[in-house]
PyMOL commands that place a pseudoatom at each C-alpha (Angstrom):
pseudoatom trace, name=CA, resn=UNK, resi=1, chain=A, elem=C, hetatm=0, pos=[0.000, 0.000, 0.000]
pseudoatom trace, name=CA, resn=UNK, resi=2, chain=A, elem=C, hetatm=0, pos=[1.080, 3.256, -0.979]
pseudoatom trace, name=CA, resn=UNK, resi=3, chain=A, elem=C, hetatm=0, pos=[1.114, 5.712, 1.884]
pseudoatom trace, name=CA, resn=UNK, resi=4, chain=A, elem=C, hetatm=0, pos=[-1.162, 8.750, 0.753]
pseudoatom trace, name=CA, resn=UNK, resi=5, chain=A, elem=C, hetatm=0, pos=[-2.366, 12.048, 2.466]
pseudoatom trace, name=CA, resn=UNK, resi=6, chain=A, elem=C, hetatm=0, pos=[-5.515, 9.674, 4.021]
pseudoatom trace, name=CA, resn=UNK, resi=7, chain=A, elem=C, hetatm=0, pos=[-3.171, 6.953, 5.679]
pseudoatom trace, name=CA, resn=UNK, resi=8, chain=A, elem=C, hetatm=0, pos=[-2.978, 8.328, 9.177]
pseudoatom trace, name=CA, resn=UNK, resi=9, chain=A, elem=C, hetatm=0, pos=[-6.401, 8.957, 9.144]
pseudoatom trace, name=CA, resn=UNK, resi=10, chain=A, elem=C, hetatm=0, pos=[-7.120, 5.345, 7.967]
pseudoatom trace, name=CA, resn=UNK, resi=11, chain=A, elem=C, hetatm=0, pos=[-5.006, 3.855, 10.447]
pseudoatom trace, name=CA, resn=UNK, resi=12, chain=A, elem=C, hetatm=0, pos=[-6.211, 6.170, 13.701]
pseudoatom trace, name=CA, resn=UNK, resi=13, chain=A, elem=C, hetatm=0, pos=[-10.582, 5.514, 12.181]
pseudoatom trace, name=CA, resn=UNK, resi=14, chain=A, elem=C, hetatm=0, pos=[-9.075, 1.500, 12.384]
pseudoatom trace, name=CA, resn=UNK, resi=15, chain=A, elem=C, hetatm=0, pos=[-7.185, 1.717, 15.902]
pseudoatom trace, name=CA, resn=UNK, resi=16, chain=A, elem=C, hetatm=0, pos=[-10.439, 3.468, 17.480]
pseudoatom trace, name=CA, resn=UNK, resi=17, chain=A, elem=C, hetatm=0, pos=[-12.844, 0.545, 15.901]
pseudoatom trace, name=CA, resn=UNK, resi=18, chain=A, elem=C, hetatm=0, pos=[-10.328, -1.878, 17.108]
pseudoatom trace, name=CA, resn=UNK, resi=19, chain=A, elem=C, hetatm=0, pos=[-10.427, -0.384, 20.314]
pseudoatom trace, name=CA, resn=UNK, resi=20, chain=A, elem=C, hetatm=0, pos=[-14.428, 0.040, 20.163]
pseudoatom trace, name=CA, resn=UNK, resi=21, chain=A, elem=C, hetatm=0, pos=[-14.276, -4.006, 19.911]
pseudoatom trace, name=CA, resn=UNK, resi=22, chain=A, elem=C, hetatm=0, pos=[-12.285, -4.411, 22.340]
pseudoatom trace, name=CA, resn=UNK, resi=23, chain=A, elem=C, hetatm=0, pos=[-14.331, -2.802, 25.395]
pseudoatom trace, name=CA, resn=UNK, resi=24, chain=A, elem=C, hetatm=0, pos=[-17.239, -4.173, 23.700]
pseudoatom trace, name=CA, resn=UNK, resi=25, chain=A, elem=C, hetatm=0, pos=[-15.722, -7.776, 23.998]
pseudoatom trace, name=CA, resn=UNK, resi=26, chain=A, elem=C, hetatm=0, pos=[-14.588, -6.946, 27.384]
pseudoatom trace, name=CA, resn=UNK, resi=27, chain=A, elem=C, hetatm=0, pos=[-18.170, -5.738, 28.647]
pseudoatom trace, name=CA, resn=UNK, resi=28, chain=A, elem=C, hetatm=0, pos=[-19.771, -9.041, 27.180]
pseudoatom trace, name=CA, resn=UNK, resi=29, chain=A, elem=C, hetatm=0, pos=[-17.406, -11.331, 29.547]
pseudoatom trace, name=CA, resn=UNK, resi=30, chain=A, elem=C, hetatm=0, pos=[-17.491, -8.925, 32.619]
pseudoatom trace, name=CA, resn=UNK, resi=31, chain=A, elem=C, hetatm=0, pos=[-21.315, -9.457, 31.800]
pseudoatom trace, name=CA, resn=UNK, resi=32, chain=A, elem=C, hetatm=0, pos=[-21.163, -13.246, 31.620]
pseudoatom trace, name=CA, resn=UNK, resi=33, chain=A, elem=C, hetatm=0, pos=[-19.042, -13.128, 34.972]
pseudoatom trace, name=CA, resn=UNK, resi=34, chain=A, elem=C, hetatm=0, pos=[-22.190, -11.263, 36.895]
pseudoatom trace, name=CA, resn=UNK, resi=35, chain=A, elem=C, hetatm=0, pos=[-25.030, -13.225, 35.654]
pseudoatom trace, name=CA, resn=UNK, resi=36, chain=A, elem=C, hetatm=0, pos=[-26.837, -15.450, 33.159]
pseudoatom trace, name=CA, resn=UNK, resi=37, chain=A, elem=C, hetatm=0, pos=[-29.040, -12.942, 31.249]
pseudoatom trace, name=CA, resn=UNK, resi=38, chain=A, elem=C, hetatm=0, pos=[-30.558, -16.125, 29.655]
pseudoatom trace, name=CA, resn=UNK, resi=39, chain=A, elem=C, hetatm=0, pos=[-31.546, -18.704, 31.975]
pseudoatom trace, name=CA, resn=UNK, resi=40, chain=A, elem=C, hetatm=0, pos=[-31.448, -16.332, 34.962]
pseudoatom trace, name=CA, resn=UNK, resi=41, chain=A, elem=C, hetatm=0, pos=[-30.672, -19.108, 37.235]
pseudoatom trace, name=CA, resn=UNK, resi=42, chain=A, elem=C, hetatm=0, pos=[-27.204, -17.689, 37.836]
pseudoatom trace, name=CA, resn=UNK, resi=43, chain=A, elem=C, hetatm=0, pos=[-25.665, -14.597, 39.241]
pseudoatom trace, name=CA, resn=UNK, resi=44, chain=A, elem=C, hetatm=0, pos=[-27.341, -11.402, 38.863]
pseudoatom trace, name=CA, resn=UNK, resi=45, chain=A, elem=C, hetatm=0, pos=[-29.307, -11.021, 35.899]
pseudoatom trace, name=CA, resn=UNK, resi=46, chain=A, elem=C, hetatm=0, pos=[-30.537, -7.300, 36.065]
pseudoatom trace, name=CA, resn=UNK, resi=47, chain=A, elem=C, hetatm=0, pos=[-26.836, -6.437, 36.244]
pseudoatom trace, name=CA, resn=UNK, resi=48, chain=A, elem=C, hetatm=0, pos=[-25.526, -8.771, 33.498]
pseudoatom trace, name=CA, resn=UNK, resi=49, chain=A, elem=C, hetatm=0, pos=[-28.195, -7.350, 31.346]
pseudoatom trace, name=CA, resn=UNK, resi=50, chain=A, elem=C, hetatm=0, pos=[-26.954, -3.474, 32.040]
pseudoatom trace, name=CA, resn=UNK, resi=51, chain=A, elem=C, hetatm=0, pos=[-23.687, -4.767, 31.008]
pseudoatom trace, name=CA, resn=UNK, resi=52, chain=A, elem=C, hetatm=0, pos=[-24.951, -6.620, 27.902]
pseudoatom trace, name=CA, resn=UNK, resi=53, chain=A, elem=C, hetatm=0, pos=[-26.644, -3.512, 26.678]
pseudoatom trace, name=CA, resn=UNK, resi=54, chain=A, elem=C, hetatm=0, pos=[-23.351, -1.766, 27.231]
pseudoatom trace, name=CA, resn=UNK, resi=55, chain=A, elem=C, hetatm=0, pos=[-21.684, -4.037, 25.031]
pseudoatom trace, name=CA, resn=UNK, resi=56, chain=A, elem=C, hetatm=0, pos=[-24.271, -3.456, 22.157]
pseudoatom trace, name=CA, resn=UNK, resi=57, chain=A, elem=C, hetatm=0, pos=[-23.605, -0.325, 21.954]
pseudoatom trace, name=CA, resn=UNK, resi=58, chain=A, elem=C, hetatm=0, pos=[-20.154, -0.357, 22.066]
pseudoatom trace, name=CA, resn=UNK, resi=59, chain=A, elem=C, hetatm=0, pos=[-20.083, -2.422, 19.672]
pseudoatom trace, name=CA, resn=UNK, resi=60, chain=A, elem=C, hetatm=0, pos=[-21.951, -1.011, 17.133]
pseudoatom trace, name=CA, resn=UNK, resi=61, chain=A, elem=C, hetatm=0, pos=[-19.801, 2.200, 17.626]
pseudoatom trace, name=CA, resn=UNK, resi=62, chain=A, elem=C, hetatm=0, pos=[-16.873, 0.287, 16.888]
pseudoatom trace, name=CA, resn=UNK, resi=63, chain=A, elem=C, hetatm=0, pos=[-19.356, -0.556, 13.281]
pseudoatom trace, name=CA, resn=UNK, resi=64, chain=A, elem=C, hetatm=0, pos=[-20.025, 2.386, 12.637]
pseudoatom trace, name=CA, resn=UNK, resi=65, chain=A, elem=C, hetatm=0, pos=[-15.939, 3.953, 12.898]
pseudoatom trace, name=CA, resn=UNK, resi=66, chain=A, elem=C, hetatm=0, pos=[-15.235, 1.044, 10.995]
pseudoatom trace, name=CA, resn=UNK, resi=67, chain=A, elem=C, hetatm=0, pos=[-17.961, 1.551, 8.144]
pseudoatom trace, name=CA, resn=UNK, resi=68, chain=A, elem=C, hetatm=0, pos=[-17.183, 5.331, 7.974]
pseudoatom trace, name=CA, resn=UNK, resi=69, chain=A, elem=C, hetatm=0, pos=[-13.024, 4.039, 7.670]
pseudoatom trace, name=CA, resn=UNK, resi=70, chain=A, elem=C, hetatm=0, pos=[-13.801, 1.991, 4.565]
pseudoatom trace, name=CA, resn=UNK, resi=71, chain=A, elem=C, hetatm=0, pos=[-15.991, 3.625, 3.152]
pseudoatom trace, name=CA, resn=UNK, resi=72, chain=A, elem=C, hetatm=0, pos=[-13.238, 6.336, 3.362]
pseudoatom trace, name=CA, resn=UNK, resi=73, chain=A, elem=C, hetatm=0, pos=[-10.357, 4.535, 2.121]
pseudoatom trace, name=CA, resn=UNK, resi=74, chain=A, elem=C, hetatm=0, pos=[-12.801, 3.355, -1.393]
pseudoatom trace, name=CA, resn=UNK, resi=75, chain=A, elem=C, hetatm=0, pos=[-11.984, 5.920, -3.749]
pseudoatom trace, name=CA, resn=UNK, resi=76, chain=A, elem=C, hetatm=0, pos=[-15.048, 5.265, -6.107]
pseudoatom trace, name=CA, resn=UNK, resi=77, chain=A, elem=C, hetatm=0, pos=[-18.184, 7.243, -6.721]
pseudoatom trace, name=CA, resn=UNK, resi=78, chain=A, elem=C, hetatm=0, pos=[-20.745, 8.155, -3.391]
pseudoatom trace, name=CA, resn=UNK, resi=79, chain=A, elem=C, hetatm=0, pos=[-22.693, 5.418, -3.918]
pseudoatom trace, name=CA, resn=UNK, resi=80, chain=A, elem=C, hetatm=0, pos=[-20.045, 2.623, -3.919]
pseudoatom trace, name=CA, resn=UNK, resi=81, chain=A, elem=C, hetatm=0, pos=[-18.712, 4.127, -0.985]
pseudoatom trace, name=CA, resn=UNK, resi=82, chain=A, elem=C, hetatm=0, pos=[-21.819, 3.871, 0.622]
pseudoatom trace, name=CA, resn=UNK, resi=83, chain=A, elem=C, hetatm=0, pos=[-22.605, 0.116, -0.249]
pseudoatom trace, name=CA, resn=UNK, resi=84, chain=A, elem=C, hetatm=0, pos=[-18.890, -0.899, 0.657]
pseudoatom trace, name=CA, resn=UNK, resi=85, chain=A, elem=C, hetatm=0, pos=[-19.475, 0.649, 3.942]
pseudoatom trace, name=CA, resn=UNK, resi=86, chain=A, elem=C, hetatm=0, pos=[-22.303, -1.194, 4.659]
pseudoatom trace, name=CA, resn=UNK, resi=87, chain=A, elem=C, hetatm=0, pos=[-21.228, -4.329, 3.670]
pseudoatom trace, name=CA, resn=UNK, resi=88, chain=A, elem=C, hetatm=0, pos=[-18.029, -4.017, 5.958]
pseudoatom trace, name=CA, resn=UNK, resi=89, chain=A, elem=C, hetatm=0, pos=[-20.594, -2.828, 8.944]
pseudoatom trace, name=CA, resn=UNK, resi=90, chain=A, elem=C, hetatm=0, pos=[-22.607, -5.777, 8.187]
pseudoatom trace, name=CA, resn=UNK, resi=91, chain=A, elem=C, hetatm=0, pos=[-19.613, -8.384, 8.373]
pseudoatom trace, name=CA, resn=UNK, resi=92, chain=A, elem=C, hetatm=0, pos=[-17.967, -6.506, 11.743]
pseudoatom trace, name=CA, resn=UNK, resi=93, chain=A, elem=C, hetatm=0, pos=[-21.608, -6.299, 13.050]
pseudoatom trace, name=CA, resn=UNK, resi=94, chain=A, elem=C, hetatm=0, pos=[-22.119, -10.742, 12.432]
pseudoatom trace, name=CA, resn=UNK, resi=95, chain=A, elem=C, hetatm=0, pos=[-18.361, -10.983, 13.886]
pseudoatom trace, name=CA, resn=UNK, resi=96, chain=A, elem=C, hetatm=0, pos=[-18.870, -9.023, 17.143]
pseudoatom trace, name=CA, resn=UNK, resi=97, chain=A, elem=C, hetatm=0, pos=[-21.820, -10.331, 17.838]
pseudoatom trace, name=CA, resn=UNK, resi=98, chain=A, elem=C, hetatm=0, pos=[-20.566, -13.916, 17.417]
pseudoatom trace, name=CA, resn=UNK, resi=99, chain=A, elem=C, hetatm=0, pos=[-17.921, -12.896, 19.972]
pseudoatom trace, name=CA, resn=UNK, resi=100, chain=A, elem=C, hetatm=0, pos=[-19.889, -11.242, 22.402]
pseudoatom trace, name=CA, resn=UNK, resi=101, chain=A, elem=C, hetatm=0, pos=[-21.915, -14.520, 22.910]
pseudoatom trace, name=CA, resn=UNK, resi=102, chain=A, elem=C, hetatm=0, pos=[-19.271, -17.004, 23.032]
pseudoatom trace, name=CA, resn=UNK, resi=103, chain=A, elem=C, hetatm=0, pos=[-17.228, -14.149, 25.403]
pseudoatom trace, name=CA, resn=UNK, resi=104, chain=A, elem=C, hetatm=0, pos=[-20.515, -14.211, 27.688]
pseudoatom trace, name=CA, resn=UNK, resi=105, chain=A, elem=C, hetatm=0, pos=[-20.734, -17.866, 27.456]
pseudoatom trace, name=CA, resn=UNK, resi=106, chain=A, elem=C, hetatm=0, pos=[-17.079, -18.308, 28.833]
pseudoatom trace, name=CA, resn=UNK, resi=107, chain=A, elem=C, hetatm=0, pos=[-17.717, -16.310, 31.336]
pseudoatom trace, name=CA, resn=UNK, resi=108, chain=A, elem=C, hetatm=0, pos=[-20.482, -17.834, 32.668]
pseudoatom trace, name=CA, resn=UNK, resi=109, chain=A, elem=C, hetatm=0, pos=[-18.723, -20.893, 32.823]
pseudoatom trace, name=CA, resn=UNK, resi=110, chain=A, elem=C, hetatm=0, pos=[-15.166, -19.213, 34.171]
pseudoatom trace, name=CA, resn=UNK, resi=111, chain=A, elem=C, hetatm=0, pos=[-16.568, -16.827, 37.101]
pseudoatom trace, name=CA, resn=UNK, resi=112, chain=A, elem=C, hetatm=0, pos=[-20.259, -18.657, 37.858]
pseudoatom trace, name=CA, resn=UNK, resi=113, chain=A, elem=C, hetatm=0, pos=[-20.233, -22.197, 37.476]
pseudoatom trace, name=CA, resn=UNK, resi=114, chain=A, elem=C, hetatm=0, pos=[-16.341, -22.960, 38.369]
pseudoatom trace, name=CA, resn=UNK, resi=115, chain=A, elem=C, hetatm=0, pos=[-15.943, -20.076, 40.976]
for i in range(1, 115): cmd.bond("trace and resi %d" % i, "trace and resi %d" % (i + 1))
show_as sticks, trace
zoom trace
């Protein structure tokens, strides 16, 4: 890659989605450690779910840094821009929320059930 005028910009937009994901991955275990939003047998559910929520929404900041940063680094017309943005928010969207569960599962199973 060819560094341009946009590279710093491209690589602080990345670094703050990266670190978006990682407080949002961090929230969904620290929620999995208080309770079991699903079953509710476990821990303290209410709680759990504040931090769940938390999560969410961190991590759908880090989507939407990440959507503007690729959308920024296409350098085709408005509308491809827009489509490739949404496409990348889509994918990071699937892949955080596939992490947030299985983050929340281990740590129901690390803090409730073994501790």
């Amino acid at each position: 890659m060819k560094p341009t005028r946009r590279t710093p910009a491209i690589l602080i937009g990345i670094g703050i989605a990266l670190a978006f994901l990682a407080l949002s991955l961090i929230l969904s275990y620290e929620a999995g450690c208080i309770g079991d939003v699903k079953g509710g047998a476990l821990g303290d559910p209410v709680r759990a779910l504040d931090f769940e929520t938390s999560a969410i929404g961190v991590g759908w900041c880090s989507v939407a840094v990440l959507a503007v940063t690729v959308g920024n680094v296409s350098r085709r017309k408005v509308a491809a821009q827009a489509f490739i943005a949404f496409i990348a928010g889509a994918v990071a969207f699937a892949a955080i929320s596939y992490l947030g569960v299985t983050l929340e599962t281990v740590g129901i199973q690390s803090c409730l059930m073994h501790g």
